[in-house]
C-alpha positions in Angstrom: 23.3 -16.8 15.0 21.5 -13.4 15.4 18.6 -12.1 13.2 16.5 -9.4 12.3 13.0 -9.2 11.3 10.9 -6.6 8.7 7.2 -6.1 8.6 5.1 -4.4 6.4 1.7 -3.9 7.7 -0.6 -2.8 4.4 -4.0 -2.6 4.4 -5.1 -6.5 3.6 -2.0 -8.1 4.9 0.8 -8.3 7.1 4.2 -9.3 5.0 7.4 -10.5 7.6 10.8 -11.3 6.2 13.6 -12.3 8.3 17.3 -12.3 7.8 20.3 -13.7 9.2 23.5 -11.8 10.1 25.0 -12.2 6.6 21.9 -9.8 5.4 20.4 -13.1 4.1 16.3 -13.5 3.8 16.0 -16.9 5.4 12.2 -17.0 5.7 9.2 -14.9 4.3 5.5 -15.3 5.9 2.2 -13.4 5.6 -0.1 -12.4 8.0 -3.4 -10.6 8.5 -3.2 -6.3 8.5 -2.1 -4.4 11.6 -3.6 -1.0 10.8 -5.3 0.5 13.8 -7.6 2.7 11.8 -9.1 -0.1 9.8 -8.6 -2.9 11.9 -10.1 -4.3 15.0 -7.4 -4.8 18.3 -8.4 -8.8 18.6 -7.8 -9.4 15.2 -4.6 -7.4 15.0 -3.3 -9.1 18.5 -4.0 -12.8 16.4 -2.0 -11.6 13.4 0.9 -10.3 15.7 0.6 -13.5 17.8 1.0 -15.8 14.9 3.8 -13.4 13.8 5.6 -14.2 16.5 5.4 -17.2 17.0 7.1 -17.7 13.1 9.7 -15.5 14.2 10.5 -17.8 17.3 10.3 -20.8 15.1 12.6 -19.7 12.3 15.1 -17.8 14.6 15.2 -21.1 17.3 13.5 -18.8 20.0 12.5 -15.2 20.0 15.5 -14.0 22.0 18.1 -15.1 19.1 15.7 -12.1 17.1 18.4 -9.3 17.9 15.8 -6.2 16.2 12.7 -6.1 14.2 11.3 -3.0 12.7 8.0 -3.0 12.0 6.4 -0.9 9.1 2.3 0.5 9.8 0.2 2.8 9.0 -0.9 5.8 11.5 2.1 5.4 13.4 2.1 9.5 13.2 -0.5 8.9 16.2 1.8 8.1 19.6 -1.1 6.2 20.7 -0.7 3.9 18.0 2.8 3.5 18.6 2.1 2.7 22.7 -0.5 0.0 21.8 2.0 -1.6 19.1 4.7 -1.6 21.7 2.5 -3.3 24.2 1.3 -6.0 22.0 4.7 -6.6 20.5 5.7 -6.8 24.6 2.4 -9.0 25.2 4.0 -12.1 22.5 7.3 -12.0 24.8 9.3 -10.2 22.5 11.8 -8.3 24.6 14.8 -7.4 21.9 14.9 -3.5 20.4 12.0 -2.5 18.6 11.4 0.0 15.3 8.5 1.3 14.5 8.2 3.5 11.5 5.5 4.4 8.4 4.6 2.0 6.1 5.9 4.6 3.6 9.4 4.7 5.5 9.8 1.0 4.9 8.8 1.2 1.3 10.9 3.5 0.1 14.0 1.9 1.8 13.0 -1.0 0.0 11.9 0.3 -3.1 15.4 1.8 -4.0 17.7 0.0 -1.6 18.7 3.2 0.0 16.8 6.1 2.4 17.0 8.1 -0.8 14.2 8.9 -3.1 10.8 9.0 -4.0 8.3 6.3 -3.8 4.6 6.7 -4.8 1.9 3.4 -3.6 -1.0 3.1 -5.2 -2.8 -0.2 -3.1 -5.6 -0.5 -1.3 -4.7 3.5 -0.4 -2.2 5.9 -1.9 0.3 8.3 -0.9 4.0 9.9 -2.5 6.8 10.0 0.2 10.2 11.0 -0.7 13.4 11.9 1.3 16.1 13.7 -0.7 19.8 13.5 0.4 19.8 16.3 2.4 17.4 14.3 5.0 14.7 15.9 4.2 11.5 14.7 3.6 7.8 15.5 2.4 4.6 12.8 1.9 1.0 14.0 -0.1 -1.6 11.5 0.5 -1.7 8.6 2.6 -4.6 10.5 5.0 -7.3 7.3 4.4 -10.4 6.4 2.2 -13.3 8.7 3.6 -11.3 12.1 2.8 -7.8 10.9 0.3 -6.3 8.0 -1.0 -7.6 8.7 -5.1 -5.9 6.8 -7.4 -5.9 3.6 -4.8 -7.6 0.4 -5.6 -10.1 1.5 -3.2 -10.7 4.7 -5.7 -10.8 2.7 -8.4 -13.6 0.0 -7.2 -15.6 2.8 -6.0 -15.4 4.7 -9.5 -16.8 1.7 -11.3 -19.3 1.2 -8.7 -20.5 4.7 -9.1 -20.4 4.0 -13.4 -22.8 1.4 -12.9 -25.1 3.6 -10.4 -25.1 6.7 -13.3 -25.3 4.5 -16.0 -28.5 3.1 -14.7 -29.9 6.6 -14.3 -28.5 7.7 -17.8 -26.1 10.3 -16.4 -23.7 7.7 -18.3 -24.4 5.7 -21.9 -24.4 1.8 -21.3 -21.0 0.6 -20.0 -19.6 -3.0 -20.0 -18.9 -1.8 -16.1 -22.0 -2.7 -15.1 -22.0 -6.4 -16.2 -18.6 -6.6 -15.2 -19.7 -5.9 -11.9 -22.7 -7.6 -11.6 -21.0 -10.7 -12.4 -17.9 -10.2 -9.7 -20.7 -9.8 -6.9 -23.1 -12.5 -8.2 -25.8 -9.8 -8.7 -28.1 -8.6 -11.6 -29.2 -5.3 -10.5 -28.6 -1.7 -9.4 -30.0 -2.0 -6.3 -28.1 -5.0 -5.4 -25.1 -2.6 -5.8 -26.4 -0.4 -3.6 -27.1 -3.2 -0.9 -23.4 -4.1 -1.2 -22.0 -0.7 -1.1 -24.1 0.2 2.0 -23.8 -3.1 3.8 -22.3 -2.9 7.7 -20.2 -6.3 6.2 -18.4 -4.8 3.6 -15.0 -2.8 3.9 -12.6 -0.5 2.2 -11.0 -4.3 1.0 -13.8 -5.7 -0.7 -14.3 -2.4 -2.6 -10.7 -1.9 -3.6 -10.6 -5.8 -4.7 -13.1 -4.8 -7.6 -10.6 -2.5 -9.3 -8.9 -5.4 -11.3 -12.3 -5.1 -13.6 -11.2 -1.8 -14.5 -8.3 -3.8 -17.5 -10.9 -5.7 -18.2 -13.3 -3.3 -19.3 -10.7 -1.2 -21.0 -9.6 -4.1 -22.9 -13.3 -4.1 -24.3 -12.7 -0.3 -25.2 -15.0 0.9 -22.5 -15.5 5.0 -22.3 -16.0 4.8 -18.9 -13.5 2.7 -18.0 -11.0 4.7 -19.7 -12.3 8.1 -18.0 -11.3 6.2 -14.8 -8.2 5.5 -16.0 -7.6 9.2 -16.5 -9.0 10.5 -13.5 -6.9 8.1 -11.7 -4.1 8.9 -13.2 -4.2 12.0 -13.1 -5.3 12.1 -9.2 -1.4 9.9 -8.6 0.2 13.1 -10.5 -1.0 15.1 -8.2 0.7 13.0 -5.2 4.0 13.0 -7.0 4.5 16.8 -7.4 4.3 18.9 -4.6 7.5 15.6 -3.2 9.3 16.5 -6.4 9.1 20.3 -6.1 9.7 20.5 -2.4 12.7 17.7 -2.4 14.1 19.3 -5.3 14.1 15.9 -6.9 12.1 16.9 -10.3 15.4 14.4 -12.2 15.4 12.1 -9.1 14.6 8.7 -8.4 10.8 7.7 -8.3 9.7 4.0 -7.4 6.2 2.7 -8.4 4.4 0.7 -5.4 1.1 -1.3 -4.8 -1.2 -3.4 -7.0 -2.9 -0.6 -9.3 1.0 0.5 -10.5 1.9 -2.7 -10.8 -0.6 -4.4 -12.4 -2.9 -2.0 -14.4 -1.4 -1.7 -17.3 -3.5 1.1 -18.3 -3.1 3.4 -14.9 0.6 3.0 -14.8 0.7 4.3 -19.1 -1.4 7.2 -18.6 0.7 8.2 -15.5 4.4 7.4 -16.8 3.2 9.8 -19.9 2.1 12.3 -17.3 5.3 12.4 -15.9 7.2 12.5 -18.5 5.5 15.6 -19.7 5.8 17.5 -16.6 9.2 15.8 -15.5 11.1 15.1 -18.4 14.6 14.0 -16.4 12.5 12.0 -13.3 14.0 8.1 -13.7 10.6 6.0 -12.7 10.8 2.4 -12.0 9.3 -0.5 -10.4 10.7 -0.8 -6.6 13.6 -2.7 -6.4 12.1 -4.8 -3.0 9.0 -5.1 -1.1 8.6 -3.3 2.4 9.4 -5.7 4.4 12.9 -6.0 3.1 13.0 -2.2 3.6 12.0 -2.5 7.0 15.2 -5.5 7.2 17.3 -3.1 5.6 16.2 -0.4 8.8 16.7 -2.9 11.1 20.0 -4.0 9.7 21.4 -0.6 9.7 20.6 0.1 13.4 22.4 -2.9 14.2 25.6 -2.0 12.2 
C-alpha cells in the first residue's frame, strides 16, 4: 500500500498526518517547529529525524511513503527550501517532495479546496487567499519584530506592556498585572522586565501569556478589553486588502490558530468587524488542520 504524508510546521510545533491510498488519515503525530527563522538547524534536524522515523514506522518503511508535502514558514527564501531538501534527503527519504507555505497548507485545509480565504491568528498572523481565477494575495505573515499584530505573540506582549504602564500610571490599576505576575511566579514590575529582556525567553513564551487576556476580560478589565479591540482591529486590517484584491468581499473566509479559536472575545469583536465592512463574506472555523491540507496537496499531485 502506498501513502502520503502532510506537515504543518507552525511556530511551537510540527503536526504530521499520513494517509493511505483510499485518502484515509491512518496516523497523526506531533513534533517540535521547523521554522528556520525562529529555530535553531540541530533542533529542527531532531524534529525532522523523529519525523521520519514515524513515517517509516507507520508506512512499513519509508520507501512505501509515495509523496509528502511539507507546510513551513519562510519557504519564500530558496535558501530555506535547499536546506529543507537536504535534511529531508539527510533522514533517507528519497520519494517526491512538496514544499509550500504554511499558509498554502492551511487554506487547502481550512476549506477543503485551493479556494478561498484563510486568516491565522497563532503564535504569528497573516490573511492568505486564492480566488478561482488562481490568483492569490497574503498581508501579514512578515514575523514578530516588524508584523504579526493580532497574534498570540501581540497579545502577550500588549498585556505585558499594561502591566509596565500601569505601574507608571500611564494606565489605572488593571487585573493584568496580577494576572501576570501570578503566570510567571513573580510579584513585581521589574521582574517583568527581567523576563521580557531575558536571552532565555522567546517569541513562544510571550505569545503563551495571551490566554490571560479571557481571563481578565471576564473580570471586566478596561485594559484587557482595549487589547481586545486593538487586536481586533489589527486582524481586519489582514483580511481586507485579500478581499479587495481577490474580489472575494462575499467569499469564503476560514478562521485559523489559537487566538480565533479560542478567545472568545477577539474572534466577537472581529466577526462584528466584518460584518460591518463585508456584509455577504461567509466566515467560519476551518474545516481541517494544515496538515490535512498539505495531505490533500500531496494527494492531488499523485492523482
Amino acid at each position: 500500500m502506498a501513502y502520503v504524508a502532510g506537515m504543518d510546521g507552525g511556530g511551537t510545533k510540527t503536526a504530521l498526518t499520513i494517509a493511505d491510498e483510499r485518502g484515509e488519515a491512518v496516523h497523526r503525530f506531533v513534533s517540535g517547529p521547523i521554522n528556520f527563522n525562529g529555530q535553531d538547524e540541530a533542533s529542527i534536524r531532531r524534529s525532522f529525524e523523529e519525523m521520519f522515523a514515524e513515517i517509516g514506522r507507520v508506512c512499513g518503511g519509508l520507501e512505501n511513503c509515495a509523496r509528502i508535502c511539507i507546510g513551513a514558514a519562510g519557504v519564500s527564501n530558496p535558501a530555506v527550501v535547499s536546506r529543507m531538501t537536504e535534511l529531508v534527503q539527510s533522514c533517507g527519504y528519497e520519494g517526491e517532495l512538496i514544499i509550500a507555505g504554511d499558509h498554502e497548507t492551511a487554506l487547502r485545509g481550512a476549506h477543503e479546496s485551493p479556494h478561498g480565504m484563510i486568516l491565522i491568528a497563532g503564535t504569528g498572523s497573516i490573511c492568505f487567499g486564492r480566488n478561482e481565477a488562481g490568483a492569490e494575495h497574503r498581508a501579514g505573515g512578515c514575523g514578530y519584530l516588524i508584523d504579526d499584530e493580532g497574534s498570540g505573540y501581540s497579545i502577550g506582549r500588549e498585556l505585558l506592556s499594561a502591566v509596565v504602564r500601569a505601574n507608571d500610571g500611564r494606565l489605572p490599576p488593571t487585573v493584568i498585572t496580577s494576572l501576570v505576575y501570578e503566570r510567571l511566579g513573580i510579584d513585581s514590575v521589574r521582574q517583568v522586565i527581567g523576563f521580557a529582556h531575558a536571552k532565555t525567553t522567546n517569541k513562544k513564551d510571550i505569545a503563551a501569556l495571551a490566554p490571560l487576556l479571557s481571563e481578565a476580560c471576564a473580570l471586566g478589565d478596561a485594559a484587557a478589553m482595549a487589547i481586545v479591540r486593538k487586536s481586533a482591529e489589527a486582524l481586519r486590517e489582514l483580511v481586507v486588502p485579500v478581499a479587495e484584491r481577490l474580489n472575494l468581499q462575499g467569499g469564503n473566509l476560514a478562521l485559523a490558530g489559537s487566538v480565533l479559536l479560542r478567545n472568545d472575545e477577539v474572534r466577537a469583536e472581529l466577526l462584528s468587524l466584518l460584518k460591518r465592512d463585508f456584509p455577504d463574506m461567509t466566515v467560519y472555523p476551518a474545516k481541517q488542520e494544515a496538515s490535512w491540507g498539505a495531505v490533500l496537496m500531496a494527494m492531488a499531485q499523485t492523482a
